[in-house]
N, CA, C and O atoms as CSV, one atom per row, in Angstrom:
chain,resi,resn,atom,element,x,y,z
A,1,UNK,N,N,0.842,-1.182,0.000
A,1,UNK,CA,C,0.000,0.000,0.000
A,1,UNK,C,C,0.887,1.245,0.000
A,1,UNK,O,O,1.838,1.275,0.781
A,2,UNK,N,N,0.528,2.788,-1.223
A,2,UNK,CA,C,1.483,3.358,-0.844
A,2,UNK,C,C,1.205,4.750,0.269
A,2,UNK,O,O,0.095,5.145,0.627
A,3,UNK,N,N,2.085,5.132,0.536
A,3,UNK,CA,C,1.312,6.115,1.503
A,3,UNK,C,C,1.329,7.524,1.178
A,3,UNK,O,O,1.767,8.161,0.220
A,4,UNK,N,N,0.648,7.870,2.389
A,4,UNK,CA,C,-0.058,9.511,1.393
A,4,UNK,C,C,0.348,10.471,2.672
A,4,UNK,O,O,0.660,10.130,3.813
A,5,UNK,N,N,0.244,11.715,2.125
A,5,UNK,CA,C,0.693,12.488,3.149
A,5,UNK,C,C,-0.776,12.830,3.719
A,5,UNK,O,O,-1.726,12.315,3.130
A,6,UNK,N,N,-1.068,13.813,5.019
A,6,UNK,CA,C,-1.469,14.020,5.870
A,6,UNK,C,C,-1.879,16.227,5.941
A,6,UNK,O,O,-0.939,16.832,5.425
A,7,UNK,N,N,-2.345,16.619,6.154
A,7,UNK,CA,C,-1.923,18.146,6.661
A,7,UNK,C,C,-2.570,18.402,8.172
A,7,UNK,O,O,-3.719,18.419,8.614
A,8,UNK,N,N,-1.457,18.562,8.647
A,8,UNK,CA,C,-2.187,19.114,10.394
A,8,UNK,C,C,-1.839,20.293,10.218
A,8,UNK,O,O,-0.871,20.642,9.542
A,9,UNK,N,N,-2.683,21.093,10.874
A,9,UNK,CA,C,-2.861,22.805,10.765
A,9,UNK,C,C,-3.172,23.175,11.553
A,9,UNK,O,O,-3.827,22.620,12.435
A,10,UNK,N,N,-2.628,24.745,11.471
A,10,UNK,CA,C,-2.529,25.780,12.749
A,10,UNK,C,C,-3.379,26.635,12.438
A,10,UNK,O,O,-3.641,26.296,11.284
A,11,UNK,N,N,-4.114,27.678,12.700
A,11,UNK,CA,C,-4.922,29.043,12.288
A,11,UNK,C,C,-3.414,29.830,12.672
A,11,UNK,O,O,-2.780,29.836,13.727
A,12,UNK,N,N,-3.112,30.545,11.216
A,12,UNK,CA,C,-1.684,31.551,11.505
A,12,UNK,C,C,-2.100,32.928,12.136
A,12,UNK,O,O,-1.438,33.513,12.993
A,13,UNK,N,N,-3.641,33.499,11.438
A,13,UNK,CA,C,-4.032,34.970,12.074
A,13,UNK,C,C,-3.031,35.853,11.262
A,13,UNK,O,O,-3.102,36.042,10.047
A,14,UNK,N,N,-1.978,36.427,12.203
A,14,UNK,CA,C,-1.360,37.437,11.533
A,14,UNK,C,C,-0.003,37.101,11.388
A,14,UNK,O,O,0.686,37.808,10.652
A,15,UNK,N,N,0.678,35.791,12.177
A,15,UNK,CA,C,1.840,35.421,12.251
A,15,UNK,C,C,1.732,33.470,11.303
A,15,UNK,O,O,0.842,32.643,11.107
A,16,UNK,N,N,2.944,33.565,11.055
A,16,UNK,CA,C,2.534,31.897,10.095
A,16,UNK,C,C,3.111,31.210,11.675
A,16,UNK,O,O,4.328,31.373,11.772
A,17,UNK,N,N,2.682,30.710,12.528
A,17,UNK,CA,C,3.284,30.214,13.405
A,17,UNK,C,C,2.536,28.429,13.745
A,17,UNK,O,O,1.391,28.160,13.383
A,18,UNK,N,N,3.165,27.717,14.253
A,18,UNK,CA,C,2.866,26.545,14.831
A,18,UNK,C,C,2.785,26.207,16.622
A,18,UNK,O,O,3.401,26.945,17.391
A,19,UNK,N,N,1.970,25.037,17.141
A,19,UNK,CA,C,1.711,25.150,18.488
A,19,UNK,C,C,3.017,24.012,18.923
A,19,UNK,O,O,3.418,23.034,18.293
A,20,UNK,N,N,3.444,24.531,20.145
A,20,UNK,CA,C,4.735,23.584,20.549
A,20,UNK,C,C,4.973,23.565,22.016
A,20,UNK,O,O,4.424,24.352,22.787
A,21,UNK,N,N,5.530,22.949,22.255
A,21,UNK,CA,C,6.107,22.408,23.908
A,21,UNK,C,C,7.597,22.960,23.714
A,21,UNK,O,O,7.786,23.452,22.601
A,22,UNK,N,N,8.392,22.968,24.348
A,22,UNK,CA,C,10.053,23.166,24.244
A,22,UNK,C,C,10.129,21.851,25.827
A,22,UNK,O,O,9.463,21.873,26.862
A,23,UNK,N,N,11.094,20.971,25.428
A,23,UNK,CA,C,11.380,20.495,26.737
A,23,UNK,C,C,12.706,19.961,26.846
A,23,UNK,O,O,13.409,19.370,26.026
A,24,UNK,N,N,12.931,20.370,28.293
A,24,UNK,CA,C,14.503,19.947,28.178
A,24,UNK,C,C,14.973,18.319,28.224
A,24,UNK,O,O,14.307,17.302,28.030
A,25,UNK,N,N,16.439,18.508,28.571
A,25,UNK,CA,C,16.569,16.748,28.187
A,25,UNK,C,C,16.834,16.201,29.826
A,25,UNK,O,O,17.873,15.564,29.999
A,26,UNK,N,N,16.017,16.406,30.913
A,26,UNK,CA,C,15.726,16.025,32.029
A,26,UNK,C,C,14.051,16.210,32.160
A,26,UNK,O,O,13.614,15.797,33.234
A,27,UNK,N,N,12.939,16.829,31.130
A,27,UNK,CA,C,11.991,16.380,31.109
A,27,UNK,C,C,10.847,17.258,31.205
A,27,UNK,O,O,9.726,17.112,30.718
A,28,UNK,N,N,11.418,18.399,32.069
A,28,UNK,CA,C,10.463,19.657,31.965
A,28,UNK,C,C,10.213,20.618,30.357
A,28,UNK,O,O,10.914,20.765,29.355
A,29,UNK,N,N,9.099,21.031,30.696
A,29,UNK,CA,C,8.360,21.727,29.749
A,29,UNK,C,C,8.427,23.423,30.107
A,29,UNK,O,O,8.544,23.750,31.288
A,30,UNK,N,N,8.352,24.423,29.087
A,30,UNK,CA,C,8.497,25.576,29.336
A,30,UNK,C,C,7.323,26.092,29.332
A,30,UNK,O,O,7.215,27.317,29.381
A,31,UNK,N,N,5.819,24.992,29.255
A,31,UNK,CA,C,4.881,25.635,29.482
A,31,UNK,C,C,3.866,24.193,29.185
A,31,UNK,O,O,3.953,23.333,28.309
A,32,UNK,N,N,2.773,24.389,30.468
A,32,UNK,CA,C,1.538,23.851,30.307
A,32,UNK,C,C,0.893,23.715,29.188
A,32,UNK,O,O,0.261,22.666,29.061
A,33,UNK,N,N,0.866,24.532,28.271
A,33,UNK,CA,C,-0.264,24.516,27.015
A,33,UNK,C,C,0.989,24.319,26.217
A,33,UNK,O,O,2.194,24.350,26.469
A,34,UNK,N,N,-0.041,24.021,24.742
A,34,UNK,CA,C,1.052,24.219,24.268
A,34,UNK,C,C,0.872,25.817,23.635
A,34,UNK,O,O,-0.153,26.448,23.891
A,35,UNK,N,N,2.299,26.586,22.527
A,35,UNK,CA,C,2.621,27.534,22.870
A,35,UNK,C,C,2.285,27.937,21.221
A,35,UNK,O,O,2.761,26.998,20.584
A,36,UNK,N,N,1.604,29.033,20.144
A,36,UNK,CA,C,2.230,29.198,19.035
A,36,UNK,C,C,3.481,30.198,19.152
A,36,UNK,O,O,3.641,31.251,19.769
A,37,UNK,N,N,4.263,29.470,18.343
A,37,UNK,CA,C,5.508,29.901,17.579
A,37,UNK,C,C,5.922,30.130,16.618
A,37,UNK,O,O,6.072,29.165,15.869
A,38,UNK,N,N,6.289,31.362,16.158
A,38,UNK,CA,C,6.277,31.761,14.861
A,38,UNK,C,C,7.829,31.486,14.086
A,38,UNK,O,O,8.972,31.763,14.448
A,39,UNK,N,N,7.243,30.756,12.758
A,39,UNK,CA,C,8.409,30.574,11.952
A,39,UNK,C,C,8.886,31.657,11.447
A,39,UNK,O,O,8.148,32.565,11.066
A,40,UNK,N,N,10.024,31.700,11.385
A,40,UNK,CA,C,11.150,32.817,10.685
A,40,UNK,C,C,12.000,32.221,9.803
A,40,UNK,O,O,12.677,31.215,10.018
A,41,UNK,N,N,11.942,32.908,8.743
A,41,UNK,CA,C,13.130,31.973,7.695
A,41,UNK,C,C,14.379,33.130,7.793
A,41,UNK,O,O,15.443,33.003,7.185
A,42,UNK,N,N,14.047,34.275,8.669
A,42,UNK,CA,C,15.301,35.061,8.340
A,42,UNK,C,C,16.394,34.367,9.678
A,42,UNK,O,O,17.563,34.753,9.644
A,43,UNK,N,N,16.036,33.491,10.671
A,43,UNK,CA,C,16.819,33.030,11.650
A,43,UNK,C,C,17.143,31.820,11.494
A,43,UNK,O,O,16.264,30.963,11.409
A,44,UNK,N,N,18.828,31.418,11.408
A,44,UNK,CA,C,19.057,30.296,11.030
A,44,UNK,C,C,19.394,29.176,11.532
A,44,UNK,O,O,20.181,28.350,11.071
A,45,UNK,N,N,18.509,29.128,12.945
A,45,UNK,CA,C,18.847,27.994,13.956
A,45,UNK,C,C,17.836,27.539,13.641
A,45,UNK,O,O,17.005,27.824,12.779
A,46,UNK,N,N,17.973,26.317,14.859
A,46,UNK,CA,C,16.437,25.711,15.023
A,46,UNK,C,C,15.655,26.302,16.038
A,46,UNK,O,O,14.540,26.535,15.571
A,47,UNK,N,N,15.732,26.612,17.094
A,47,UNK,CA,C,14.460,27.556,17.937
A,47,UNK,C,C,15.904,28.604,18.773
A,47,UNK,O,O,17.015,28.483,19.291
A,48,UNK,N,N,14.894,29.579,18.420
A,48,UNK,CA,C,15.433,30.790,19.496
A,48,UNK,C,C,14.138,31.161,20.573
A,48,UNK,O,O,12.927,31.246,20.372
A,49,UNK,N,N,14.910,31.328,21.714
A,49,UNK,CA,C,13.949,31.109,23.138
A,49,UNK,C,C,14.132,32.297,23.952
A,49,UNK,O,O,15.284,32.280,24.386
A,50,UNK,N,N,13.723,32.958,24.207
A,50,UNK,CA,C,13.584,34.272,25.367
A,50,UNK,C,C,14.762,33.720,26.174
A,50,UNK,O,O,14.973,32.512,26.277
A,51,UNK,N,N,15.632,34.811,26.825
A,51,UNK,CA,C,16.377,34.365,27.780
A,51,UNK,C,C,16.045,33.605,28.936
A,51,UNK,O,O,16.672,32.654,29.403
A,52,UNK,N,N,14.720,34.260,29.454
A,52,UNK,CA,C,14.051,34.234,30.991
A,52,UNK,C,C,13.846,32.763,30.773
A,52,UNK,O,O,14.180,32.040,31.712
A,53,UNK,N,N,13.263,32.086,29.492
A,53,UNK,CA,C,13.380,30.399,29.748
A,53,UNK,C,C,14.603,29.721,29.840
A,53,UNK,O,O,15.075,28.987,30.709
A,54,UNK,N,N,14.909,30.020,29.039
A,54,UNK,CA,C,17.003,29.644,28.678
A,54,UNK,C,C,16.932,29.291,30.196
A,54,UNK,O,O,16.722,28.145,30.593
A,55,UNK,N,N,17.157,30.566,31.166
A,55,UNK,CA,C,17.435,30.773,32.564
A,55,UNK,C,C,16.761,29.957,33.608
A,55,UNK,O,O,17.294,29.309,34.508
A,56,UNK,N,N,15.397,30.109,33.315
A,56,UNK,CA,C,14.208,28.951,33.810
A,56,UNK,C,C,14.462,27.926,33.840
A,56,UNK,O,O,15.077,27.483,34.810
A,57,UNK,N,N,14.118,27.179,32.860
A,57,UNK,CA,C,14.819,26.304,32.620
A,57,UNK,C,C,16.236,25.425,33.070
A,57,UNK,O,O,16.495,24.221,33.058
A,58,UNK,N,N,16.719,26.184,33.321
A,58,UNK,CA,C,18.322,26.273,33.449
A,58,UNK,C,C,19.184,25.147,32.179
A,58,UNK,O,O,19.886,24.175,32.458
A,59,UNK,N,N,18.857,25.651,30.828
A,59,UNK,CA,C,19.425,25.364,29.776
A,59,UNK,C,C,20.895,25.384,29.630
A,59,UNK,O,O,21.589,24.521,29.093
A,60,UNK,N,N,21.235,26.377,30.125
A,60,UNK,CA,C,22.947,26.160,30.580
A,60,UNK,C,C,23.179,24.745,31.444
A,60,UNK,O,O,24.149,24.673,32.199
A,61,UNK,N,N,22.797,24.284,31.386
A,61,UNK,CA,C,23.142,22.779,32.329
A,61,UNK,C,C,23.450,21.598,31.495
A,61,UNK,O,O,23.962,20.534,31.843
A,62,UNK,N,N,22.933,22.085,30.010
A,62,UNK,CA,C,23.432,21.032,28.542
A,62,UNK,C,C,23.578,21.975,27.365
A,62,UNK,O,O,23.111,22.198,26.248
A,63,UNK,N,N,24.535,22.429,28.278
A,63,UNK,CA,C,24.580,23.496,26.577
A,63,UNK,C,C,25.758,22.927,25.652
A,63,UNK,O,O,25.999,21.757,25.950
A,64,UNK,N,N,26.433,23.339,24.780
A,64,UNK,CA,C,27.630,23.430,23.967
A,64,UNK,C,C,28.443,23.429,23.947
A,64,UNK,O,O,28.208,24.620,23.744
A,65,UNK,N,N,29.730,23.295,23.940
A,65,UNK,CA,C,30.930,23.506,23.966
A,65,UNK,C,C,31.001,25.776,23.848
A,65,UNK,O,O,30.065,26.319,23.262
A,66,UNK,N,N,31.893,26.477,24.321
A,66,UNK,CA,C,31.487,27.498,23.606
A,66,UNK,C,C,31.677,27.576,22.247
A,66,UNK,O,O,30.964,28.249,21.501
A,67,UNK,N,N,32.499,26.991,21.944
A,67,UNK,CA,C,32.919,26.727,20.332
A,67,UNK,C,C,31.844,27.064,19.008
A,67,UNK,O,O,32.020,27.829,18.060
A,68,UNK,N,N,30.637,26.158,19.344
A,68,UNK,CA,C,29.672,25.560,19.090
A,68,UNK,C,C,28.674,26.807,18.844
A,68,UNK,O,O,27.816,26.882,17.965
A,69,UNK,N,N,28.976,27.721,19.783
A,69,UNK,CA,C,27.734,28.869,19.971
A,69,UNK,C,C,27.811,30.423,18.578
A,69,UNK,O,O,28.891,30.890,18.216
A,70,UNK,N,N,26.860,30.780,18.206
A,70,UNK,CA,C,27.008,31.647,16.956
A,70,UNK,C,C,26.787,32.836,18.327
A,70,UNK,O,O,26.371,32.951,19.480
A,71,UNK,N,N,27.588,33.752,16.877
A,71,UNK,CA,C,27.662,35.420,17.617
A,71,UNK,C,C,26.579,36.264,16.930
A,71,UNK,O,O,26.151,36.148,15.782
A,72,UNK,N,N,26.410,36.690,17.396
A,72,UNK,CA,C,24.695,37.812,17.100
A,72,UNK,C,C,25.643,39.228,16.949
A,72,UNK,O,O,26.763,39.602,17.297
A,73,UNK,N,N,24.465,39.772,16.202
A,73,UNK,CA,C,25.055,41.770,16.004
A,73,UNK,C,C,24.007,42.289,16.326
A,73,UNK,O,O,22.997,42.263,15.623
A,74,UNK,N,N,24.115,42.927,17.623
A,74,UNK,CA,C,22.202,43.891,17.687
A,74,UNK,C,C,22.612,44.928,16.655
A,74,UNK,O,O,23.604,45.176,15.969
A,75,UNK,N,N,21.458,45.394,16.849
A,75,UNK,CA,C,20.882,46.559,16.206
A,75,UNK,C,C,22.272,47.840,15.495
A,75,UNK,O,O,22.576,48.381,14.432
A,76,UNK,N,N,22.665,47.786,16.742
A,76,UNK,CA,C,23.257,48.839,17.433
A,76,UNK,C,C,24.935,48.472,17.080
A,76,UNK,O,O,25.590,49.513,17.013
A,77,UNK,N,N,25.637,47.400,16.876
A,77,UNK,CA,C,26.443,46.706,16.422
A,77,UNK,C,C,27.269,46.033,17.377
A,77,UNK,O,O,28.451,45.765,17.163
A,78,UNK,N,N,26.610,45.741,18.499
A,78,UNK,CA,C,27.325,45.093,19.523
A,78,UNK,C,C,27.275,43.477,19.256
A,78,UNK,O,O,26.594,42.775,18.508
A,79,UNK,N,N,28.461,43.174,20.349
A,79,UNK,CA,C,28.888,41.306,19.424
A,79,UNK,C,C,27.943,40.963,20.556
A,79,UNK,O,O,28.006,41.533,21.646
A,80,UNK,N,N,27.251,40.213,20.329
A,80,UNK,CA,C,26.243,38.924,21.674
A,80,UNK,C,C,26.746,37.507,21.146
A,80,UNK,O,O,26.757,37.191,19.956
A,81,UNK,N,N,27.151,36.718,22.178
A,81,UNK,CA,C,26.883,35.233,22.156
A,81,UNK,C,C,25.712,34.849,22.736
A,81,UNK,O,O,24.797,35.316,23.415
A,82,UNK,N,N,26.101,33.730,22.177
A,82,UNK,CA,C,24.678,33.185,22.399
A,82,UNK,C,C,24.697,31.832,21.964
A,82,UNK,O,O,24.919,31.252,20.901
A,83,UNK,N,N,24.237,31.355,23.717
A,83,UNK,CA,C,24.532,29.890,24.062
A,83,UNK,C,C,23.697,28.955,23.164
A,83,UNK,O,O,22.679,29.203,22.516
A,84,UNK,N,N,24.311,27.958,23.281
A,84,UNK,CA,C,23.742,26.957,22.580
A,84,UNK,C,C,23.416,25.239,23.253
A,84,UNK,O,O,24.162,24.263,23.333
A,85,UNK,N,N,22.180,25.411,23.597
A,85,UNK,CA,C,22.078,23.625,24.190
A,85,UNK,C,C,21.239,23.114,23.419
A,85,UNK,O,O,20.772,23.547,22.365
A,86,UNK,N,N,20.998,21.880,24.140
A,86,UNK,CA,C,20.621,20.580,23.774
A,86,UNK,C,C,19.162,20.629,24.144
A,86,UNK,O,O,18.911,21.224,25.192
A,87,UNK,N,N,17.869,19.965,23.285
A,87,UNK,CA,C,16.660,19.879,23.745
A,87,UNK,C,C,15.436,19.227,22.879
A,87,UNK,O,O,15.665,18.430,21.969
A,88,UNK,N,N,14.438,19.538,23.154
A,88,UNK,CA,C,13.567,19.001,22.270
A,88,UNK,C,C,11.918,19.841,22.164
A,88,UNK,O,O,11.149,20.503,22.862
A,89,UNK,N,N,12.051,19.259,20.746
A,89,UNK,CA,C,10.686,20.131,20.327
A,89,UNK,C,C,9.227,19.441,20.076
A,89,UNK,O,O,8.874,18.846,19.058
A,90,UNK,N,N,8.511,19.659,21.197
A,90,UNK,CA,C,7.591,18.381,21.029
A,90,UNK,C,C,6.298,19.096,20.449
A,90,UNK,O,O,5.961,20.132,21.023
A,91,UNK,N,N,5.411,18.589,19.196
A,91,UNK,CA,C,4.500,19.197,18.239
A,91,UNK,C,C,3.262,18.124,18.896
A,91,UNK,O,O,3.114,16.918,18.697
A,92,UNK,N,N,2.521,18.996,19.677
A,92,UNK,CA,C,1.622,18.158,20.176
A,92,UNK,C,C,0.475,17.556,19.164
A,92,UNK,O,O,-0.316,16.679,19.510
A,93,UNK,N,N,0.502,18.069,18.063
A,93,UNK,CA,C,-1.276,17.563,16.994
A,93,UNK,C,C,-0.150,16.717,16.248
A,93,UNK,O,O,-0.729,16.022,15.414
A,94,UNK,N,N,1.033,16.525,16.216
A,94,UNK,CA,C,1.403,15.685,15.328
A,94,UNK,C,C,1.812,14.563,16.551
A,94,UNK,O,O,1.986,13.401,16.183
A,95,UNK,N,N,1.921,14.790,17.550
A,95,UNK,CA,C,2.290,13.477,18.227
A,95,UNK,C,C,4.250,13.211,18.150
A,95,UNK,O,O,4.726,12.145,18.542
A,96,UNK,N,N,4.565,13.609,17.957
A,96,UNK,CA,C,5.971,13.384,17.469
A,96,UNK,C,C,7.042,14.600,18.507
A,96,UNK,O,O,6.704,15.750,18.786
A,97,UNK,N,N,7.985,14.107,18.803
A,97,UNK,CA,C,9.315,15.192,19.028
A,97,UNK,C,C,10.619,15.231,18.345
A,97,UNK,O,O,11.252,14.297,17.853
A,98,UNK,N,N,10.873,16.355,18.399
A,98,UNK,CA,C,12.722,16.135,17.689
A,98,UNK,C,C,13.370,16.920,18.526
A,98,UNK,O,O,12.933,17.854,19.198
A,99,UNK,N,N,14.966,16.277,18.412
A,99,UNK,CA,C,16.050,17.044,19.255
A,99,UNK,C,C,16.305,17.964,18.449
A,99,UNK,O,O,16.221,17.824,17.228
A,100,UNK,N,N,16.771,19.395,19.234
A,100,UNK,CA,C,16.715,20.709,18.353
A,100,UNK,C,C,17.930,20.952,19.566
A,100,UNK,O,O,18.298,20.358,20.579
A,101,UNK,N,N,18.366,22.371,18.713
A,101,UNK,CA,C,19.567,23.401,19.260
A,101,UNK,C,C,19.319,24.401,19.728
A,101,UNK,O,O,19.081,25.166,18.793
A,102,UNK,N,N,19.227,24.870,20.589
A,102,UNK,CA,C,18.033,26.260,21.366
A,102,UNK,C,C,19.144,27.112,21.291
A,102,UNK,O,O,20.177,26.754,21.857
A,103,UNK,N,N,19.116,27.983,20.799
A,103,UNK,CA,C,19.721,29.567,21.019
A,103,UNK,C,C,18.894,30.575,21.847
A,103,UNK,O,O,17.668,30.620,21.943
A,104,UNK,N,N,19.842,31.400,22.444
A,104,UNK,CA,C,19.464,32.878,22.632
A,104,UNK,C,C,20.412,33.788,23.218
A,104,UNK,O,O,21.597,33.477,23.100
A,105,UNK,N,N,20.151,34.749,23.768
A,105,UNK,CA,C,21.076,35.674,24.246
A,105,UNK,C,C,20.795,36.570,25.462
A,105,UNK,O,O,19.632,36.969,25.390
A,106,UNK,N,N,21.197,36.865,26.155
A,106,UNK,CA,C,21.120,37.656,27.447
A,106,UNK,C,C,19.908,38.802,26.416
A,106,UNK,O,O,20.070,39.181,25.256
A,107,UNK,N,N,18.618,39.143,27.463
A,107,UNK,CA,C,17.814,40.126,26.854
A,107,UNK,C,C,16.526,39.752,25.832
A,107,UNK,O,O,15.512,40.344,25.462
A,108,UNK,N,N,17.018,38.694,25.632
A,108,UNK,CA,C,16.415,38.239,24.348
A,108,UNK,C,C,15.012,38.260,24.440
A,108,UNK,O,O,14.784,38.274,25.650
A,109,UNK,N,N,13.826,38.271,23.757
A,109,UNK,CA,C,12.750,38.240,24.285
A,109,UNK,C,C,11.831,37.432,23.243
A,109,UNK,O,O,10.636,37.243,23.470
A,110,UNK,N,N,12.332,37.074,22.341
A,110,UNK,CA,C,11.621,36.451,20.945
A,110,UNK,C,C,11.711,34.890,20.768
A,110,UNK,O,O,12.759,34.251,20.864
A,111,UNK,N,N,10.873,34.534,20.584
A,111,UNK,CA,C,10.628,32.743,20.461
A,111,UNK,C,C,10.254,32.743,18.971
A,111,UNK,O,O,9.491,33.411,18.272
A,112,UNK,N,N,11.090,31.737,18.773
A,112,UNK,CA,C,11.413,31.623,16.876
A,112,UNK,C,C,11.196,30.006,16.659
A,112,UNK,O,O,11.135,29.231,17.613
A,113,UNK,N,N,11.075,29.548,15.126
A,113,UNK,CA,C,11.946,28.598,15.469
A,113,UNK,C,C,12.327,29.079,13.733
A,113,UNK,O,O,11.619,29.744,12.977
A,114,UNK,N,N,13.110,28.730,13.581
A,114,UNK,CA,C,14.205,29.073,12.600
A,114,UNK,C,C,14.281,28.065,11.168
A,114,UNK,O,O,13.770,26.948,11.096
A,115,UNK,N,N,14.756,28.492,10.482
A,115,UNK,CA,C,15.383,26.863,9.033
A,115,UNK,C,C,16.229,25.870,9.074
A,115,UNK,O,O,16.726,25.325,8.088
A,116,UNK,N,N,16.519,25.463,10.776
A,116,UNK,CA,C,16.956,24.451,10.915
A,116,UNK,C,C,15.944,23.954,10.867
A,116,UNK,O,O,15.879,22.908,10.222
A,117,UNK,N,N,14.705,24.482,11.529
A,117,UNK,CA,C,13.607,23.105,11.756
A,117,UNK,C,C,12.979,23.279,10.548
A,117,UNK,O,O,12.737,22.186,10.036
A,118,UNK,N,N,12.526,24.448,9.720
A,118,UNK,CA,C,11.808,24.341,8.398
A,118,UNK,C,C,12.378,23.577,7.180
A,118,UNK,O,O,11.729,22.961,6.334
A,119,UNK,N,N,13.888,23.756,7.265
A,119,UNK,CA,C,14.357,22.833,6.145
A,119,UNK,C,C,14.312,21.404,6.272
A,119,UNK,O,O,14.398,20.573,5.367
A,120,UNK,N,N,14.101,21.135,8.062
A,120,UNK,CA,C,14.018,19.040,7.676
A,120,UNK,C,C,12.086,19.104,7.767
A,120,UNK,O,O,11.671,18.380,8.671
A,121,UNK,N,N,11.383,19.568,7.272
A,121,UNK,CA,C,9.813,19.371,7.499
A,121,UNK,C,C,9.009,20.022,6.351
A,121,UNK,O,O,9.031,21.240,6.177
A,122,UNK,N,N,8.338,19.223,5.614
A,122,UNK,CA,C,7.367,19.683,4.696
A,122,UNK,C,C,6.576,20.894,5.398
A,122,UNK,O,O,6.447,20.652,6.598
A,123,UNK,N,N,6.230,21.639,5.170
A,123,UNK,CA,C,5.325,22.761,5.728
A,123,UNK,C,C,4.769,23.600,4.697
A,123,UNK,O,O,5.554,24.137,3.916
A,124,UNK,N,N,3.425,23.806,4.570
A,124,UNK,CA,C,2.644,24.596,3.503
A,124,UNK,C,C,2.234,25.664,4.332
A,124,UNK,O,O,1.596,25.517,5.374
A,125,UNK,N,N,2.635,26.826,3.819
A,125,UNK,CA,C,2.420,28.514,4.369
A,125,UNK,C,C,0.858,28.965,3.367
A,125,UNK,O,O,0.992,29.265,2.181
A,126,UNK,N,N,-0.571,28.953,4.043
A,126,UNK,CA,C,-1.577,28.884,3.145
A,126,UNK,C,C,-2.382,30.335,3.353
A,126,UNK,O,O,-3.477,30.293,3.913
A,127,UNK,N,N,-1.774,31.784,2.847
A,127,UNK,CA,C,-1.751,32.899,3.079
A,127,UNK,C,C,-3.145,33.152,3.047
A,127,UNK,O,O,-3.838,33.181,4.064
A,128,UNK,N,N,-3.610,33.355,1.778
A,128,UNK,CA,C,-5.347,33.211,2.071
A,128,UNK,C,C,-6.132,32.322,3.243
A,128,UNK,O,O,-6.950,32.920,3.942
A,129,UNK,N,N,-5.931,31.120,3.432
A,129,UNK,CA,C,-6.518,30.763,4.404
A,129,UNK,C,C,-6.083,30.474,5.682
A,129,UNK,O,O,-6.281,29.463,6.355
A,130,UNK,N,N,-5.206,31.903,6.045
A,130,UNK,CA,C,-4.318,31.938,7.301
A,130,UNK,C,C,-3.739,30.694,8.433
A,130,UNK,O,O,-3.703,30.637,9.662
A,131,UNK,N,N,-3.345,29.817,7.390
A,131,UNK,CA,C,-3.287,28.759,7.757
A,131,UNK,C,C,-1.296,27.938,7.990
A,131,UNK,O,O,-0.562,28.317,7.078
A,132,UNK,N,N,-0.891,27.393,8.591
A,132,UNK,CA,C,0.596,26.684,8.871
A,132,UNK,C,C,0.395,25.430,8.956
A,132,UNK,O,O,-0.009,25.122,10.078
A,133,UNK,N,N,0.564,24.093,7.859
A,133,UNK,CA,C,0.217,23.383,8.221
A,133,UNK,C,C,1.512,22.001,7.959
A,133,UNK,O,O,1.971,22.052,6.817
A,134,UNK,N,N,2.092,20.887,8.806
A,134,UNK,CA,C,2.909,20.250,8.640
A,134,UNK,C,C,2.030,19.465,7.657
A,134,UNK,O,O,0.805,19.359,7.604
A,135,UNK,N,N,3.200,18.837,6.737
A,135,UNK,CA,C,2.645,17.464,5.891
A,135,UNK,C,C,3.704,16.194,6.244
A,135,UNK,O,O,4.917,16.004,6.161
A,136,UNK,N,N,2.292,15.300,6.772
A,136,UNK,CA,C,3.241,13.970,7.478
A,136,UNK,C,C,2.594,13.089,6.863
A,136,UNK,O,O,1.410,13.273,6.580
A,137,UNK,N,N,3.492,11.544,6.417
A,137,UNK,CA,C,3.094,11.138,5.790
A,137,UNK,C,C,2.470,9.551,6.811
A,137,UNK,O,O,3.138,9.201,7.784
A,138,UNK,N,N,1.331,8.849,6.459
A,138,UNK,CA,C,0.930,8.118,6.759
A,138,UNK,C,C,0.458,7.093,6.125
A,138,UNK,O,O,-0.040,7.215,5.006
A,139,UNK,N,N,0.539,6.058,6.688
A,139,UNK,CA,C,0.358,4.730,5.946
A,139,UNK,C,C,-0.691,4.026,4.920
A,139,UNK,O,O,-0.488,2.880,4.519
């Protein structure tokens, strides 16, 4: 039998975003519900996270080598690092998680997730019908 793909969907409104969990790799969640998150193709990680969770969290506890971590330019032209750990991205209507690379930076206040995660995932952006929807394939 061959198999066919699937579309699970988000209502985007005014942002193309998807609903998500962030959880670390000891098990906690950065939030009860789950959360929408808006895709960005101009950011080239896989999720960028407000500091205050980073911190919450205490994401520094599996982070990176510093090696590992990309340098940011604000606005203004100052250098920011910006740590890099280990974690996972759990998509509650699809049932599924993946290990992802969480960035952010002291200040930070924006939850992304970036073209690390859009380039491994079919995703249809459906502008007229304000819609974000994964395509998974099923049996």
């Amino acid at each position: 039998m061959a198999n066919s793909e699937t579309l699970i969907c988000w209502d985007s409104e005014d942002i193309f975003a998807i609903g998500i969990h962030l959880k670390t790799p000891d098990g906690r969640f950065h939030t009860e519900d789950e959360e929408l998150v808006e895709l960005d193709t101009g950011y080239g990680g896989d999720i960028l996270i407000p500091w205050k969770i980073y911190v919450d969290l205490e994401l520094y506890g599996w982070e990176y080598p510093d090696e590992d971590w990309a340098m940011g330019i604000s606005v203004s032209g100052e250098i920011l690092d910006m740590p890099l750990s280990r974690g996972t991205l759990v998509i509650p209507k699809l049932g599924r998680e993946f290990e992802v690379r969480i960035d952010t930076f002291e200040g930070n206040e924006q939850f992304l997730i970036g073209r690390g995660i859009i380039r491994r995932h079919k995703l249809l952006l459906d502008g007229p019908n304000n819609l974000v929807c994964f395509l998974t394939e099923t049996a």
